[in-house]
C-alpha positions in Angstrom: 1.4 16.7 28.0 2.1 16.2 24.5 -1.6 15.0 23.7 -3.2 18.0 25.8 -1.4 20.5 23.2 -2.0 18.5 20.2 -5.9 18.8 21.3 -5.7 22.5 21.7 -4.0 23.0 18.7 -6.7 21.2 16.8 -9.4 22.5 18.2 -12.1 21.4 15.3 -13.1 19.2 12.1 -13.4 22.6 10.3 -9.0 22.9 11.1 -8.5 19.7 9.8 -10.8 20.4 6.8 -9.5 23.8 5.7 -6.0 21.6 5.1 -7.2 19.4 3.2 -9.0 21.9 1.0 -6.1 23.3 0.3 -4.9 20.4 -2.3 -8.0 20.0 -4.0 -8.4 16.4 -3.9 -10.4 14.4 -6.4 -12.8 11.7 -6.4 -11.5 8.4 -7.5 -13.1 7.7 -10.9 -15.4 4.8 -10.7 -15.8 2.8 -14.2 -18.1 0.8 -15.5 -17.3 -2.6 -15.9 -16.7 -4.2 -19.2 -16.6 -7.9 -19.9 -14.0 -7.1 -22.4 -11.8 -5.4 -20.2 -11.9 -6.6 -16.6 -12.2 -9.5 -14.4 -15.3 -9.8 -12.1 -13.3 -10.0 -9.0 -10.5 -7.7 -9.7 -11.3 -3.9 -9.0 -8.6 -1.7 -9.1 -7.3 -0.9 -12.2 -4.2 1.8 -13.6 -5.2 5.0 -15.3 -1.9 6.0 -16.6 1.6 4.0 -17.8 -0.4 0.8 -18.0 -4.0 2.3 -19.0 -6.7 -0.7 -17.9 -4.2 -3.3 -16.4 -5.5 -4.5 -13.4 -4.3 -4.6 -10.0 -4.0 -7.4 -7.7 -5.3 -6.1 -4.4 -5.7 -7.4 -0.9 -9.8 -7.6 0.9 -9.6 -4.2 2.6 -8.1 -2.5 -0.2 -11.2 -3.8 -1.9 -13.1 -2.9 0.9 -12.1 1.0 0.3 -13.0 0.4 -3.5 -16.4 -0.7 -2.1 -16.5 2.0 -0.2 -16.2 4.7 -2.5 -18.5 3.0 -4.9 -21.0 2.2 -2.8 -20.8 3.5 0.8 -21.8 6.6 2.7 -18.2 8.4 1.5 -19.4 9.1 -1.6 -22.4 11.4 0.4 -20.6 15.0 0.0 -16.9 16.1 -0.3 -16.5 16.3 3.7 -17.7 12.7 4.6 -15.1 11.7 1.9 -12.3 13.8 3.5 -12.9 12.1 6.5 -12.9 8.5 5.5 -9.9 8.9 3.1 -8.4 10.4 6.3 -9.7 7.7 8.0 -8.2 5.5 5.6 -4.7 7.3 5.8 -4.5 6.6 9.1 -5.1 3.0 9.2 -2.4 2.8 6.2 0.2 4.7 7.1 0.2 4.4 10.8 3.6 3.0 11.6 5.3 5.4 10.4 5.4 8.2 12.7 4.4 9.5 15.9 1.1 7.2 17.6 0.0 10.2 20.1 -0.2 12.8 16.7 -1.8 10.5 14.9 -4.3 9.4 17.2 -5.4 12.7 18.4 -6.6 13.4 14.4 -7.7 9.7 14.0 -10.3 10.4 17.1 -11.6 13.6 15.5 -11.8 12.0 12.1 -13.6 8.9 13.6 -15.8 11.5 15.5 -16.6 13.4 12.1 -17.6 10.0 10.6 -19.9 8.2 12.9 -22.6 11.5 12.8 -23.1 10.3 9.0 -22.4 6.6 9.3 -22.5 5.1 12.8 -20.3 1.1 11.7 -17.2 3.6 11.0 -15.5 0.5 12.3 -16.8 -1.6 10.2 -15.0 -0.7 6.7 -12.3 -3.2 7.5 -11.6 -6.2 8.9 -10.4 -5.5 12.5 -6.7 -6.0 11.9 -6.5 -4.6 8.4 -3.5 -2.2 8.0 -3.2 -1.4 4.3 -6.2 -0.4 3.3 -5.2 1.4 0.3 -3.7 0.5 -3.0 0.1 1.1 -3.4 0.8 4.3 -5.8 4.1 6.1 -7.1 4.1 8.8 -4.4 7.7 10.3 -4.7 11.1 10.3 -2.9 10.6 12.7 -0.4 7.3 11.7 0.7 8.3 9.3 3.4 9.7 12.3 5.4 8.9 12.3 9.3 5.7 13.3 10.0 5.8 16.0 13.5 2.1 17.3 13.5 -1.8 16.6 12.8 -1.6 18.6 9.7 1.8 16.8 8.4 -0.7 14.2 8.7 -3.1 15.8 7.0 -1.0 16.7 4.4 0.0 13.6 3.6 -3.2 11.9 3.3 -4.1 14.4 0.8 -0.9 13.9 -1.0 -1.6 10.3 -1.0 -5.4 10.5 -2.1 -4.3 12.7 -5.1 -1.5 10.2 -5.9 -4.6 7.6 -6.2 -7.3 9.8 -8.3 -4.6 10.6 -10.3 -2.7 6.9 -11.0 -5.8 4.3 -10.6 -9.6 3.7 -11.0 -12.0 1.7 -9.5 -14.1 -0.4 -11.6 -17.6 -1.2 -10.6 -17.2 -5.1 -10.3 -20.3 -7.3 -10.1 -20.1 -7.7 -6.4 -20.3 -3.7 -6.5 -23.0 -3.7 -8.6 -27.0 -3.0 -7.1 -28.6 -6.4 -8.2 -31.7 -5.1 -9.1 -29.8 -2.6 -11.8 -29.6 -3.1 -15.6 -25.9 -3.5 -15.5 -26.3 -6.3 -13.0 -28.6 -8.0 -15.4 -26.2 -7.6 -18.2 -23.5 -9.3 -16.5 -25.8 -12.2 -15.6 -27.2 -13.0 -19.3 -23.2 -12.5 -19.8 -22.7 -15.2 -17.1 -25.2 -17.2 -18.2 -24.2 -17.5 -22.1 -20.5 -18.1 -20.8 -21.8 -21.1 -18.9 -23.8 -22.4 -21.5 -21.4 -22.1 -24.2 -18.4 -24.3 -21.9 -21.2 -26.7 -21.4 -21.6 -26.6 -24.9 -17.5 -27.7 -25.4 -17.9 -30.2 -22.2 -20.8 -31.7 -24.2 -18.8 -32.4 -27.9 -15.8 -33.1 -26.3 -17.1 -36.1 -24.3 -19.7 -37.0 -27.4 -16.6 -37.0 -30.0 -14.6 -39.2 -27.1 -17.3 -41.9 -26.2 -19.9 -41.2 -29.8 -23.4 -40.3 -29.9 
C-alpha cells in the first residue's frame, strides 16, 4: 500500500527534478592534472582546509570521478541530476526506508537509461559507497520519510562535494590521443630514463666500468 502512494505521489522525473533545482547544485570542478601536484592514480583531491591534498578513495568512488569526467553525466544538467541521484542512492541506502527509496531509485534509473542504456554499469555490482566522504553537518543524518527527503539530501550531499573536493583528470581519465596524454607520457618516459640512469652509476660505481 505504501508503495502505490509513493508512486502517485511522484508521479514524474520533472517532480523529482523541480527539487533538486531548488538547491542549485554545482558541477564538480574537474582539474587538470599536474605532475607537480598529483599522483597518477589518485583522483580526488580537497578544495578547501587542505587545498590539493589528495584523497585516498576506493574503485567506485573512482568510478563516479570517471564518470563525471568522462561519461554521459556530464551531457546536460538533467542527466547529471539523475546519476548523482543515482549515486545517492547506492550510497546512502541503509539508512532509511527501502520501499521510499526504491520507488525514486526506479524513476531515476528510468530517467538514465533513455540517455545511457549500461546505467548499471558505473559500478561494480556490489559497490555501496560510491561517493567520497565530505563534512556534511550534524543534523544531516536525520530520518529520511519521503522521495523528496531523499531528494533533498542528495542535493545536500552533491553540494557538500562541489563545494569541499575536486576531481583531477588522472592519466587513466585522460583521451589518449589528446595533448595532455602525450605530455604525461614524455613525462613518463624521462622519469624512466632518468632512474635507469641512477640504476646504471650505481651498479657501474659498485662493480667499475
Amino acid at each position: 500500500m505504501k508503495g502505490k502512494q509513493l508512486k502517485k505521489n511522484l508521479s514524474s522525473w520533472n517532480a523529482v527534478l523541480d527539487v533538486w533545482k531548488e538547491f542549485k547544485v554545482p558541477f564538480v570542478e574537474v582539474r587538470k592534472f599536474d605532475t607537480k601536484l598529483h599522483y597518477p592514480s589518485l583522483c580526488w583531491v580537497y578544495k578547501v582546509n587542505k587545498p590539493g591534498y589528495i584523497i585516498h578513495t576506493s574503485n567506485p568512488q573512482n568510478d563516479t570521478a570517471w564518470q563525471l569526467v568522462k561519461g554521459i553525466v556530464i551531457q546536460n544538467e538533467e542527466v547529471f541530476t539523475a546519476f548523482a541521484i543515482h549515486a545517492y542512492l547506492i550510497h546512502a541506502d541503509h539508512r532509511s526506508d527501502y520501499i521510499t527509496r526504491e520507488v525514486l531509485s526506479i524513476l531515476v534509473r528510468d530517467k538514465l537509461a533513455k540517455v545511457d542504456s549500461p546505467h548499471y554499469g558505473y559500478w561494480h555490482s556490489n559497490a555501496k559507497r560510491v561517493l567520497p566522504y565530505v563534512d556534511i553537518g550534524p543534523n544531516y543524518w536525520e530520518k529520511i520519510e519521503s522521495w523528496r527527503d531523499w531528494v533533498e539530501k542528495a542535493a545536500r550531499y552533491w553540494i557538500a562535494i562541489a563545494n569541499q573536493l575536486a576531481v583531477v583528470r588522472i592519466p587513466n581519465f585522460m583521451d589518449s590521443n589528446s595533448q595532455e596524454y602525450q605530455e604525461w607520457r614524455e613525462y613518463q618516459k624521462a622519469n624512466e630514463e632518468a632512474e635507469e640512469r641512477k640504476l646504471y652509476e650505481q651498479l657501474k660505481n659498485k662493480y667499475g666500468a
